[in-house]
PDB file of N, CA, C and O in Angstrom:
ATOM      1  N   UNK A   1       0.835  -1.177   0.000  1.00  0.00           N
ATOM      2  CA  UNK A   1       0.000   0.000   0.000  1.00  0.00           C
ATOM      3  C   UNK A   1       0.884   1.245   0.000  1.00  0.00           C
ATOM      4  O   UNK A   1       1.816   1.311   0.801  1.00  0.00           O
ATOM      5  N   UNK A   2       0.621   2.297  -0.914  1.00  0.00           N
ATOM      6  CA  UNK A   2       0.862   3.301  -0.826  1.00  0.00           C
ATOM      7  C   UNK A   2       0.737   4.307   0.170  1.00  0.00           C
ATOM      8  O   UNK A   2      -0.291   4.283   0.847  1.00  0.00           O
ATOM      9  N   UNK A   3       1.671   5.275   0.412  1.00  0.00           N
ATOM     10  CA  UNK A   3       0.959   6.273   1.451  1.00  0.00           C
ATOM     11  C   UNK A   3       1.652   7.529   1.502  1.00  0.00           C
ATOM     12  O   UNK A   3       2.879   7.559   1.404  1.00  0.00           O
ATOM     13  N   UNK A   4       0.850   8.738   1.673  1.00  0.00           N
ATOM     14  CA  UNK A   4       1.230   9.817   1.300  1.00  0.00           C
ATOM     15  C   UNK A   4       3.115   9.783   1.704  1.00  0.00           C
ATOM     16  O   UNK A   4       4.082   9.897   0.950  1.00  0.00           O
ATOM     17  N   UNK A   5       3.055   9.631   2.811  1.00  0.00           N
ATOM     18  CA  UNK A   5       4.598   9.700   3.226  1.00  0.00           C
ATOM     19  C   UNK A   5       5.733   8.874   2.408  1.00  0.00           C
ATOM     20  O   UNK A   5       6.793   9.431   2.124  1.00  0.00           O
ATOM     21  N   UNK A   6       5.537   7.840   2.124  1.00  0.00           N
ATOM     22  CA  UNK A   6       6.233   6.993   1.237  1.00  0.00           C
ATOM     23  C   UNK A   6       6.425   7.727  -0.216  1.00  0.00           C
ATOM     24  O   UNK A   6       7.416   7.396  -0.865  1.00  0.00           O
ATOM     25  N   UNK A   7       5.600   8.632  -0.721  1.00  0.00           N
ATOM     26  CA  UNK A   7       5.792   9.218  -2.047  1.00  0.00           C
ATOM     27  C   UNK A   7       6.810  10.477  -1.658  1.00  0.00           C
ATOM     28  O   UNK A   7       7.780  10.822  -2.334  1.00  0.00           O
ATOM     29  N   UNK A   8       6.390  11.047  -0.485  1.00  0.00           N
ATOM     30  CA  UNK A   8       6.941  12.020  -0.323  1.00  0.00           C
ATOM     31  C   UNK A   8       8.416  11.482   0.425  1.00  0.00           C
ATOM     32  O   UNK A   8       9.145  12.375   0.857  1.00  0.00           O
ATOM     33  N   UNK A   9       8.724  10.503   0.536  1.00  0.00           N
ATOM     34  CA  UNK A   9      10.194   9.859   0.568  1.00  0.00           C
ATOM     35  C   UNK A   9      10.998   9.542  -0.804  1.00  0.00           C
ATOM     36  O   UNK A   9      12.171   9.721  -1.132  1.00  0.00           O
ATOM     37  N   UNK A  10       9.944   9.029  -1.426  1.00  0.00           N
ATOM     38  CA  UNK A  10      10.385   9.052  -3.026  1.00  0.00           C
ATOM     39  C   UNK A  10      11.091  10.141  -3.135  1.00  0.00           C
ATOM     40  O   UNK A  10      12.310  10.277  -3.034  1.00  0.00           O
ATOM     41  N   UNK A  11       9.803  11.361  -3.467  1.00  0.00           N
ATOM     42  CA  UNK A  11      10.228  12.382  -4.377  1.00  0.00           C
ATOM     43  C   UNK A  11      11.113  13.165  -3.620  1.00  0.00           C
ATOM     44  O   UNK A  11      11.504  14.198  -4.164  1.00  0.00           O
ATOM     45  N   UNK A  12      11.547  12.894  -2.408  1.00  0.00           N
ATOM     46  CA  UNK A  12      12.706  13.935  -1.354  1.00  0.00           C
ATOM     47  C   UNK A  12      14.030  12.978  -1.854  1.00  0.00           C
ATOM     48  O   UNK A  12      14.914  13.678  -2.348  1.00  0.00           O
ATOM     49  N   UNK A  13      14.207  12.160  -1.839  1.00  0.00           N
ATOM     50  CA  UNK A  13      15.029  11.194  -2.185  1.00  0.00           C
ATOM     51  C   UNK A  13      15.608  12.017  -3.674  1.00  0.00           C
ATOM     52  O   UNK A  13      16.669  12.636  -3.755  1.00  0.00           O
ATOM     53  N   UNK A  14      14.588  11.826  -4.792  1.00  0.00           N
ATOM     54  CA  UNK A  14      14.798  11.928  -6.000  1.00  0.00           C
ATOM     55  C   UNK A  14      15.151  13.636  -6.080  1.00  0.00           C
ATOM     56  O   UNK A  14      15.570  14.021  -7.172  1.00  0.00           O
ATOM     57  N   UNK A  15      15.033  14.466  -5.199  1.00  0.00           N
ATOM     58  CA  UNK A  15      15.250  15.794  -5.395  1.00  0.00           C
ATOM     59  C   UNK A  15      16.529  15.866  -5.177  1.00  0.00           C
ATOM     60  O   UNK A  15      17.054  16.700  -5.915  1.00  0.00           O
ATOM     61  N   UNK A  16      17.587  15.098  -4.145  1.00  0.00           N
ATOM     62  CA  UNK A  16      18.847  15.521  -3.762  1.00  0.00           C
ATOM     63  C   UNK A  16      19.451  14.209  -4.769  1.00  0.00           C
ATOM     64  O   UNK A  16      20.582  13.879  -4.411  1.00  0.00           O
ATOM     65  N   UNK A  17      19.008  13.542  -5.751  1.00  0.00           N
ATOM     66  CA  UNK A  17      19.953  13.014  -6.626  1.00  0.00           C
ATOM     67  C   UNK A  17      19.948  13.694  -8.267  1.00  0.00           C
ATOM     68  O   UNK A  17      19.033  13.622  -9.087  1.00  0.00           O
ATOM     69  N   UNK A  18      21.385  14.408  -8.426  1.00  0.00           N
ATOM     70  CA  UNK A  18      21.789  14.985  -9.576  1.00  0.00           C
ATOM     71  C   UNK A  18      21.280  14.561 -10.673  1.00  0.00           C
ATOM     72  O   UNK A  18      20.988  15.260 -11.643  1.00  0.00           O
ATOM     73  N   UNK A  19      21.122  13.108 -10.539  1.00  0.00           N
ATOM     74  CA  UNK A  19      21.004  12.339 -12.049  1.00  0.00           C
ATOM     75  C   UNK A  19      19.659  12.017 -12.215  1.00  0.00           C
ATOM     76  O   UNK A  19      19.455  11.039 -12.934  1.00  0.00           O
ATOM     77  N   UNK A  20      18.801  12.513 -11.799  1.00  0.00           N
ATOM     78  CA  UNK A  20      17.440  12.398 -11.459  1.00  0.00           C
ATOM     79  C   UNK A  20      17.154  13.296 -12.745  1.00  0.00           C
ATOM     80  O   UNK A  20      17.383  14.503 -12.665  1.00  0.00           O
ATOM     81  N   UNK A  21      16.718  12.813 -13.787  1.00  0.00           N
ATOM     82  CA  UNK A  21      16.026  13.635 -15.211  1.00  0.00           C
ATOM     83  C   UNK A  21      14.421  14.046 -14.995  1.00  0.00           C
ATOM     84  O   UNK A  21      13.907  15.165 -14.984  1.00  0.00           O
ATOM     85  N   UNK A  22      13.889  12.873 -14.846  1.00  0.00           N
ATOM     86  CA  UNK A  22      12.230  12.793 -14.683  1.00  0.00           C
ATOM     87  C   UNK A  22      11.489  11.905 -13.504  1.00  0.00           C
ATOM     88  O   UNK A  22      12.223  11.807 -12.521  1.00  0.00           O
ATOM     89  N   UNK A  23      10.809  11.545 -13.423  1.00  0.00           N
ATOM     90  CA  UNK A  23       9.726  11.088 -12.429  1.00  0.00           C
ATOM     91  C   UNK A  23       8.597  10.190 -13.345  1.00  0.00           C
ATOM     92  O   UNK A  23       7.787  10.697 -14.121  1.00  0.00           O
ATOM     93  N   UNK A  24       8.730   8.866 -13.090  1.00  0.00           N
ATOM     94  CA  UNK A  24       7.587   8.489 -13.835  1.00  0.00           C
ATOM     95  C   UNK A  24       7.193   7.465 -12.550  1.00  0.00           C
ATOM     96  O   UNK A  24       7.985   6.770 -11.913  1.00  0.00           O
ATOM     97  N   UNK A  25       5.661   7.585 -12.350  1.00  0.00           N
ATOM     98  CA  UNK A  25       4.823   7.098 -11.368  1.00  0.00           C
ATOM     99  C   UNK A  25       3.496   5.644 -12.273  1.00  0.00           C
ATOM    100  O   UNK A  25       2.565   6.089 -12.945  1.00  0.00           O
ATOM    101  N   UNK A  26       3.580   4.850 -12.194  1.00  0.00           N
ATOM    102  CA  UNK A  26       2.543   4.093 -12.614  1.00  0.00           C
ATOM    103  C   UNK A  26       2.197   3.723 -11.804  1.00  0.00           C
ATOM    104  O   UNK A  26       2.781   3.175 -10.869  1.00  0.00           O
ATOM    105  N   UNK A  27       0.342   4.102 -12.107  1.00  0.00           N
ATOM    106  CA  UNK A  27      -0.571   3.807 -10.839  1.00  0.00           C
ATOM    107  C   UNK A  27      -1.718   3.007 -11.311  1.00  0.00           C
ATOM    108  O   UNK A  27      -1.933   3.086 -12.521  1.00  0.00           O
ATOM    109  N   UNK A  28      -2.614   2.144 -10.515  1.00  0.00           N
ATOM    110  CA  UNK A  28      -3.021   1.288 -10.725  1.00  0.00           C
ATOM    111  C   UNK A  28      -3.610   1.374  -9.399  1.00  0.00           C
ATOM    112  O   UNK A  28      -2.967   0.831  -8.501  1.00  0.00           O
ATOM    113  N   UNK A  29      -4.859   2.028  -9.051  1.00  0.00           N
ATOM    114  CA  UNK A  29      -5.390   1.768  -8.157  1.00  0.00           C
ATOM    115  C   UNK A  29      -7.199   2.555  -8.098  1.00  0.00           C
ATOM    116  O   UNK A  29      -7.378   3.611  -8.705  1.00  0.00           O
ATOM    117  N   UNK A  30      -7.936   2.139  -7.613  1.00  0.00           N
ATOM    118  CA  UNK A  30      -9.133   2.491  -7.627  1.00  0.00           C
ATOM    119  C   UNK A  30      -9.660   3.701  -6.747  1.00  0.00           C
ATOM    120  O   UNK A  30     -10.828   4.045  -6.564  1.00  0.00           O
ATOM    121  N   UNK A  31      -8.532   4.237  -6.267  1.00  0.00           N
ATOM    122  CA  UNK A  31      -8.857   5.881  -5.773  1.00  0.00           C
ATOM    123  C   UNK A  31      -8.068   5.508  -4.283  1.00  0.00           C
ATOM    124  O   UNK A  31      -7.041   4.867  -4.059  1.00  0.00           O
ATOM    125  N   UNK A  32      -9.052   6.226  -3.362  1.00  0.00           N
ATOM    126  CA  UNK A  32      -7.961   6.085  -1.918  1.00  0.00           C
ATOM    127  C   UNK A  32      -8.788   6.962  -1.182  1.00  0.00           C
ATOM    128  O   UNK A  32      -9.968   7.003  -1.531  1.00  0.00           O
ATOM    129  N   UNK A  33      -8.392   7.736  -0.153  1.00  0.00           N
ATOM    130  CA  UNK A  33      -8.569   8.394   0.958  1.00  0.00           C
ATOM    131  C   UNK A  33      -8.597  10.060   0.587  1.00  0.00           C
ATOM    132  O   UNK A  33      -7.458  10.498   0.424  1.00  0.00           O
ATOM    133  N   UNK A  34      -9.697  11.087   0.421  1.00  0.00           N
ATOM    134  CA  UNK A  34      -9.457  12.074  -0.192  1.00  0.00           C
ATOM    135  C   UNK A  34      -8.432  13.037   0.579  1.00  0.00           C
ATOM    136  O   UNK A  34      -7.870  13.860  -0.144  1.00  0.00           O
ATOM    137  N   UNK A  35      -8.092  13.054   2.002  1.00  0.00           N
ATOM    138  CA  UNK A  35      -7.041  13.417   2.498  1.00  0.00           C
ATOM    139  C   UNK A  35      -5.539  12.990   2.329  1.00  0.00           C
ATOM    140  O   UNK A  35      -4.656  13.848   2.357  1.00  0.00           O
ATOM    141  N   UNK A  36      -5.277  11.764   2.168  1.00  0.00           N
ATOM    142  CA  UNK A  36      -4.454  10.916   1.207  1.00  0.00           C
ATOM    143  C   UNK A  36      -4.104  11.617   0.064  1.00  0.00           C
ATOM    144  O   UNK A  36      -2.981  12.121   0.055  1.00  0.00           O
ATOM    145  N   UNK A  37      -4.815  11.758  -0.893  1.00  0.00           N
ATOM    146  CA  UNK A  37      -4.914  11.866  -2.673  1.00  0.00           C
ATOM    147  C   UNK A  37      -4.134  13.248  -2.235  1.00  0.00           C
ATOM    148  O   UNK A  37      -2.920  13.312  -2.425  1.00  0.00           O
ATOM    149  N   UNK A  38      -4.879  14.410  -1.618  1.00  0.00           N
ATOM    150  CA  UNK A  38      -4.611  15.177  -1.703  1.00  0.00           C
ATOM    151  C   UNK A  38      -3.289  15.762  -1.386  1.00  0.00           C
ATOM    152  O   UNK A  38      -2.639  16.528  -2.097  1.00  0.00           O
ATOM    153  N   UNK A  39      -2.966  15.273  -0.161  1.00  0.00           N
ATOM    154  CA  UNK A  39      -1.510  15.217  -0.203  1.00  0.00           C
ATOM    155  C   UNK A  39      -0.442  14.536  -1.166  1.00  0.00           C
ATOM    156  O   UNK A  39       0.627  15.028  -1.526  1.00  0.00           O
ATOM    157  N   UNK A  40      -0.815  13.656  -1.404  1.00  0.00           N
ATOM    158  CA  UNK A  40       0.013  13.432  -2.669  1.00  0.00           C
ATOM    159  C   UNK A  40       0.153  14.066  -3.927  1.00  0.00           C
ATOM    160  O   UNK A  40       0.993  13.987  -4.824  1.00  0.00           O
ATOM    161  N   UNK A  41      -0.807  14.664  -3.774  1.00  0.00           N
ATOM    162  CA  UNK A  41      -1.099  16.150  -5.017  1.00  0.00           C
ATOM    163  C   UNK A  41      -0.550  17.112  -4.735  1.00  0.00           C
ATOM    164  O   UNK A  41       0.032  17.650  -5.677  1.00  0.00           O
ATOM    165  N   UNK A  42      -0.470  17.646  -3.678  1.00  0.00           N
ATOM    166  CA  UNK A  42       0.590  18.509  -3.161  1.00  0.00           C
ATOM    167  C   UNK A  42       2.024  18.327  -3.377  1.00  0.00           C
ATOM    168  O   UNK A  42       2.894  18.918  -4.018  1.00  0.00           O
ATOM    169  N   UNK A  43       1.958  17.181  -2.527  1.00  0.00           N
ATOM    170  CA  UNK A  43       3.652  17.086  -2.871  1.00  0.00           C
ATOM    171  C   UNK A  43       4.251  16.636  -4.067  1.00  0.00           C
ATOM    172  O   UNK A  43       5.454  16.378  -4.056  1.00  0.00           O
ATOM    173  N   UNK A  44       3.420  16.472  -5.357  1.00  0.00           N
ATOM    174  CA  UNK A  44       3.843  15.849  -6.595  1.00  0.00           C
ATOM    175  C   UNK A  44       4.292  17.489  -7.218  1.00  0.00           C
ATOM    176  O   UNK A  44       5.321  17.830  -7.802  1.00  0.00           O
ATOM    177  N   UNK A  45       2.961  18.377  -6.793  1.00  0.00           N
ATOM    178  CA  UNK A  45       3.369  20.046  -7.588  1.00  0.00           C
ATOM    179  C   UNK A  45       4.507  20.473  -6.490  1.00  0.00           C
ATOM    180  O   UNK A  45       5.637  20.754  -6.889  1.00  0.00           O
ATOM    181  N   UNK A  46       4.275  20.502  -5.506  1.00  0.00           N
ATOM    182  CA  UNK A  46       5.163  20.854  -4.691  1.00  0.00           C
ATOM    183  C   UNK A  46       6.820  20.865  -5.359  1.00  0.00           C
ATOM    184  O   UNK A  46       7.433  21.917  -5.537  1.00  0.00           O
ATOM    185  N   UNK A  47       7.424  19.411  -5.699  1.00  0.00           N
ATOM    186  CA  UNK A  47       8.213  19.209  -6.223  1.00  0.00           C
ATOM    187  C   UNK A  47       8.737  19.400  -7.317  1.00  0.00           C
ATOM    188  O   UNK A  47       9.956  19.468  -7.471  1.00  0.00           O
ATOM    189  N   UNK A  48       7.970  19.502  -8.146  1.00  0.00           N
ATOM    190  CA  UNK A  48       7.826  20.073  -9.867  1.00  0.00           C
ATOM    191  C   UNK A  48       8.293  21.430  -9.775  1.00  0.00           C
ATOM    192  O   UNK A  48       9.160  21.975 -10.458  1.00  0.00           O
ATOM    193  N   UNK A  49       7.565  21.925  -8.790  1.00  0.00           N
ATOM    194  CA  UNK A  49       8.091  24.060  -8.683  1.00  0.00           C
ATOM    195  C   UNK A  49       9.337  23.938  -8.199  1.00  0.00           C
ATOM    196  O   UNK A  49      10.135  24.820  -8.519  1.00  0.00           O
ATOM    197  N   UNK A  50       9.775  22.889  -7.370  1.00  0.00           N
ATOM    198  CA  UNK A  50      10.736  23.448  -6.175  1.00  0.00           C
ATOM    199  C   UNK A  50      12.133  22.721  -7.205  1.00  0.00           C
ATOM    200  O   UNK A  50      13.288  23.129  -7.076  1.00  0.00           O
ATOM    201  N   UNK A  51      11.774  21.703  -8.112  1.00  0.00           N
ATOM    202  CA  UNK A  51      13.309  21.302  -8.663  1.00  0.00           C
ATOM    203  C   UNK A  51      13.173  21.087  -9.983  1.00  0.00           C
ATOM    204  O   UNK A  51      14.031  20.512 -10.653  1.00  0.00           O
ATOM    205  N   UNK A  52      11.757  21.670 -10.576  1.00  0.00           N
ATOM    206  CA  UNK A  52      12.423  21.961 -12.077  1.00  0.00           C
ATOM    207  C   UNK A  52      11.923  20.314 -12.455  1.00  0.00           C
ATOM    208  O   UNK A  52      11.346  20.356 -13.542  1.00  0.00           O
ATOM    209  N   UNK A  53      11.957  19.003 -11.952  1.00  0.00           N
ATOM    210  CA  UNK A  53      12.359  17.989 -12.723  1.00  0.00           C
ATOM    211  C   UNK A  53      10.439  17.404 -13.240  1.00  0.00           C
ATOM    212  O   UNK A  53       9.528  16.961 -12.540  1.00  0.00           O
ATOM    213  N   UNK A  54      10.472  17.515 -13.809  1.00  0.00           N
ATOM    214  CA  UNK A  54       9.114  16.630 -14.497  1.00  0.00           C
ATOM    215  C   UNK A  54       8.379  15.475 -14.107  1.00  0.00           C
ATOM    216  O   UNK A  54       8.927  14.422 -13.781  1.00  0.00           O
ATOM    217  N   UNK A  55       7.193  15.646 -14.132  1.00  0.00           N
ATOM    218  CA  UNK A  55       6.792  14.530 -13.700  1.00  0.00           C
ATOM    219  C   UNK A  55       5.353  13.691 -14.544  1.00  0.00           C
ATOM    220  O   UNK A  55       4.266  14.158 -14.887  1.00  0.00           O
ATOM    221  N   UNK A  56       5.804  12.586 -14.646  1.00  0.00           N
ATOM    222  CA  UNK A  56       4.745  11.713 -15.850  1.00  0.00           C
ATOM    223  C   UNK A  56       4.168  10.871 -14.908  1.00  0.00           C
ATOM    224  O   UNK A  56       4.687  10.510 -13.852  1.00  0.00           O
ATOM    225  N   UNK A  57       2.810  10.502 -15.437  1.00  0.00           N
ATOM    226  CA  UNK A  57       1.791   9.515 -14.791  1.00  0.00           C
ATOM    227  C   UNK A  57       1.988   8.702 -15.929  1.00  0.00           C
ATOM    228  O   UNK A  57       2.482   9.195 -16.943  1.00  0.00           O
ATOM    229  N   UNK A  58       1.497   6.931 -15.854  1.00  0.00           N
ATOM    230  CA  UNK A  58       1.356   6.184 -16.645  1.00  0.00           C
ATOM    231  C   UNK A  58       0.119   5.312 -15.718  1.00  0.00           C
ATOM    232  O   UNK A  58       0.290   4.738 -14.643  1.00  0.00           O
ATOM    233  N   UNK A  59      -1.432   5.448 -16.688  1.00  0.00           N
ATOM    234  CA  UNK A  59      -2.375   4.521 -15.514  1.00  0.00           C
ATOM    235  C   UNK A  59      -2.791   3.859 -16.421  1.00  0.00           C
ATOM    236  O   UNK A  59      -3.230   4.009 -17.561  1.00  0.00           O
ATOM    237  N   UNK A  60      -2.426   2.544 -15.222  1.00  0.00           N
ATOM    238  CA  UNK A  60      -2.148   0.930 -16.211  1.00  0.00           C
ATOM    239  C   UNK A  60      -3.883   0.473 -15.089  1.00  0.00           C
ATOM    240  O   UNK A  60      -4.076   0.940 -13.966  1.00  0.00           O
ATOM    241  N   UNK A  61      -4.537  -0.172 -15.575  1.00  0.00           N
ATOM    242  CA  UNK A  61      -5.505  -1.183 -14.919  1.00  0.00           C
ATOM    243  C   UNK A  61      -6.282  -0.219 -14.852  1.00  0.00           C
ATOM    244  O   UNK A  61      -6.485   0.299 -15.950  1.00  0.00           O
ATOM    245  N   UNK A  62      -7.032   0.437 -13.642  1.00  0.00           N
ATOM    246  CA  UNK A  62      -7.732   0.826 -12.720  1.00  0.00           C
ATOM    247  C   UNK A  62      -7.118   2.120 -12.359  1.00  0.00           C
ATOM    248  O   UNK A  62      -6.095   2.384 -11.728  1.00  0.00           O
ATOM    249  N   UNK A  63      -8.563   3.310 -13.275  1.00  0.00           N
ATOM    250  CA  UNK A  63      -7.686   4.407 -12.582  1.00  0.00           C
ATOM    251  C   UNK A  63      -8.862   5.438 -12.337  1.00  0.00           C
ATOM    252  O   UNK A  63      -9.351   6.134 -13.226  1.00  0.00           O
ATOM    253  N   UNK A  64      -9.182   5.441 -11.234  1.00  0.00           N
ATOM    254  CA  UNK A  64     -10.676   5.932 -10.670  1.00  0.00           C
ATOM    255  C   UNK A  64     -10.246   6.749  -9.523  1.00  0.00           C
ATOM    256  O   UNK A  64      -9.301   6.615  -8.746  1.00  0.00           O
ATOM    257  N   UNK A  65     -11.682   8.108  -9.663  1.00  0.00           N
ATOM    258  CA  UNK A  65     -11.302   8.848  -8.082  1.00  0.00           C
ATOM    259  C   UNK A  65     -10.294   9.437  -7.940  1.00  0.00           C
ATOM    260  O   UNK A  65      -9.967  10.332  -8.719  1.00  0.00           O
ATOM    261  N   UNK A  66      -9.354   8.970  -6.618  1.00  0.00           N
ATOM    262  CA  UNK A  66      -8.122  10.214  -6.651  1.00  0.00           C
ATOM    263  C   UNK A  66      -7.581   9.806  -7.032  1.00  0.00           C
ATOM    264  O   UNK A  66      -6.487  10.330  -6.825  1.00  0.00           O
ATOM    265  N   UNK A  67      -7.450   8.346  -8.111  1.00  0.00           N
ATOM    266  CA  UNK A  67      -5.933   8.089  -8.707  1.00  0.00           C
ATOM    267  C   UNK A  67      -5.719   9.024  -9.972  1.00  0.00           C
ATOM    268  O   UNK A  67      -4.636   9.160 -10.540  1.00  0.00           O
ATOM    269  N   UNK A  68      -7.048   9.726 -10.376  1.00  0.00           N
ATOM    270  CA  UNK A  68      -7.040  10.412 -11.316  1.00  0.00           C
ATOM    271  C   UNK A  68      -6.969  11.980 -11.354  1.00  0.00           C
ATOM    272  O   UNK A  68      -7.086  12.771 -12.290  1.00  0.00           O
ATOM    273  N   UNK A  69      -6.729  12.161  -9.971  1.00  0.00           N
ATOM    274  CA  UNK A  69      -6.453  13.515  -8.882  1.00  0.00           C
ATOM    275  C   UNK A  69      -5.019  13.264  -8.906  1.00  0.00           C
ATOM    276  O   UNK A  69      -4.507  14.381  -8.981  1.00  0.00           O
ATOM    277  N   UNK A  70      -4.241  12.512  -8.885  1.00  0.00           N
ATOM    278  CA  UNK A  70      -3.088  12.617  -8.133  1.00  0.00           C
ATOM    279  C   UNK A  70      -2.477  12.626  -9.438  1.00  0.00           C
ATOM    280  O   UNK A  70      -1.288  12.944  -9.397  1.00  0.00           O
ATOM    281  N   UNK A  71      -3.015  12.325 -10.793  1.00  0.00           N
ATOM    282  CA  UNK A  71      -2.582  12.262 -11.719  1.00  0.00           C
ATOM    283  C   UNK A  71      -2.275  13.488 -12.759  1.00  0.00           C
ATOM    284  O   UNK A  71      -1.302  13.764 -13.461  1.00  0.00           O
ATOM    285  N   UNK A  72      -3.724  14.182 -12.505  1.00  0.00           N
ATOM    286  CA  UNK A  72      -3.508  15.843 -12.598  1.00  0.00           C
ATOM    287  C   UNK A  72      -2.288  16.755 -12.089  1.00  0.00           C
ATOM    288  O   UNK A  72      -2.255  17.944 -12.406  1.00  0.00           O
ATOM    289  N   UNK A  73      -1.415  16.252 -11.396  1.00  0.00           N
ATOM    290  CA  UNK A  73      -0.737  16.887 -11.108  1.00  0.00           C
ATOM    291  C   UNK A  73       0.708  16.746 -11.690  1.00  0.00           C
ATOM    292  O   UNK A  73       1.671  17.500 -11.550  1.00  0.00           O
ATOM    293  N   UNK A  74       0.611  15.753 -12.276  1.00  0.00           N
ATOM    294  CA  UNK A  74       2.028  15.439 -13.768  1.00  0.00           C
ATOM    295  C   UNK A  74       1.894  16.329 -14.426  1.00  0.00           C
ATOM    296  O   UNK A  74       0.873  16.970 -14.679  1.00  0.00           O
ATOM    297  N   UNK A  75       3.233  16.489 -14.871  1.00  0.00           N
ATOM    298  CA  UNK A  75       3.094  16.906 -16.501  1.00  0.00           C
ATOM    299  C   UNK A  75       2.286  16.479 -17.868  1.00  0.00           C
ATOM    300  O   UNK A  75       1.699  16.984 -18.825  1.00  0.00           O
ATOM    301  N   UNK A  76       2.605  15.375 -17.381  1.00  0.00           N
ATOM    302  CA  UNK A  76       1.484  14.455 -18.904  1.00  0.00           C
ATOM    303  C   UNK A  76       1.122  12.872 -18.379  1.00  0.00           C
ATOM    304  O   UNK A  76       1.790  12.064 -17.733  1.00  0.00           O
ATOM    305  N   UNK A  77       0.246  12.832 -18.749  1.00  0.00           N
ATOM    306  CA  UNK A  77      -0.289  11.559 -17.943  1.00  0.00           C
ATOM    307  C   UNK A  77      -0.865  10.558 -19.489  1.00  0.00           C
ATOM    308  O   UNK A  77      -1.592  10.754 -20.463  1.00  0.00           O
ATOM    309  N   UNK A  78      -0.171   9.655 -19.038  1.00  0.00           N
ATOM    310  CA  UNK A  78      -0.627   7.973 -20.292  1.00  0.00           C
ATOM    311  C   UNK A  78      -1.078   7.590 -19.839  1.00  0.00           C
ATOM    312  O   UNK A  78      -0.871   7.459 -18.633  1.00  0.00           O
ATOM    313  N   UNK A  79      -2.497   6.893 -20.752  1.00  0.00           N
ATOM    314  CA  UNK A  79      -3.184   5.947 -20.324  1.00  0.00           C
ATOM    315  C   UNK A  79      -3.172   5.078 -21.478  1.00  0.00           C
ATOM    316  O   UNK A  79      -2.891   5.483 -22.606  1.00  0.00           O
ATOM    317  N   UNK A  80      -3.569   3.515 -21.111  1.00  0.00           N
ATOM    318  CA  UNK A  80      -3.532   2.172 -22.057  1.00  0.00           C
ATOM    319  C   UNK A  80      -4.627   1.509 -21.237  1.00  0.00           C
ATOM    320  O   UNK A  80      -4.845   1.680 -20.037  1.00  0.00           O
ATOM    321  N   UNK A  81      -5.317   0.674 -22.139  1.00  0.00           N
ATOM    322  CA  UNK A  81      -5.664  -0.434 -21.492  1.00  0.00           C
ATOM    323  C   UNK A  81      -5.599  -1.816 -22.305  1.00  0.00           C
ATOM    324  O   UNK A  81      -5.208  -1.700 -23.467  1.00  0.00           O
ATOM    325  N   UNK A  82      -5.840  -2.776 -21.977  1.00  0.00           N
ATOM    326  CA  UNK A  82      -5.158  -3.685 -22.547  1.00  0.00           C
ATOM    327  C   UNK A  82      -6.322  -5.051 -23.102  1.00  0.00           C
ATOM    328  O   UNK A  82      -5.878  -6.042 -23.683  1.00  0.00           O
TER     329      UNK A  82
END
């Protein structure tokens, strides 16, 4: 399970490494907790302003609710289904 804090370990992680080009997130989930989503929406723009580096959604399966909130907040978001 995902959780706001765990992304926001990601993307703190990925801010202090140089070689860090982009951000690509594939999600696959049927929404979540709207206090949840939202923080993860935060800290996805949050990061985008604060280091410049880009960020892509790719929603594979199931992508409902806030997975499609949290997705708004990429740069460009793919979808497939299969």
């Amino acid at each position: 399970m995902t959780t706001p804090d765990h992304i926001k370990s990601i993307l703190d992680k990925a801010s202090q490494d140089k070689w860090i080009k982009a951000i690509i997130l594939r999600i696959d989930s049927p929404g979540g907790e709207v206090t949840a989503t939202d923080l993860i929406y935060y800290d996805i723009r949050q990061f985008k302003e604060q280091k410049g580096i880009p960020v892509y959604v790719s929603l594979t399966g199931v992508a409902c609710s806030g997975t499609y909130y949290i997705a708004c907040a990429a740069d460009k978001i793919y979808s497939y289904s299969l």
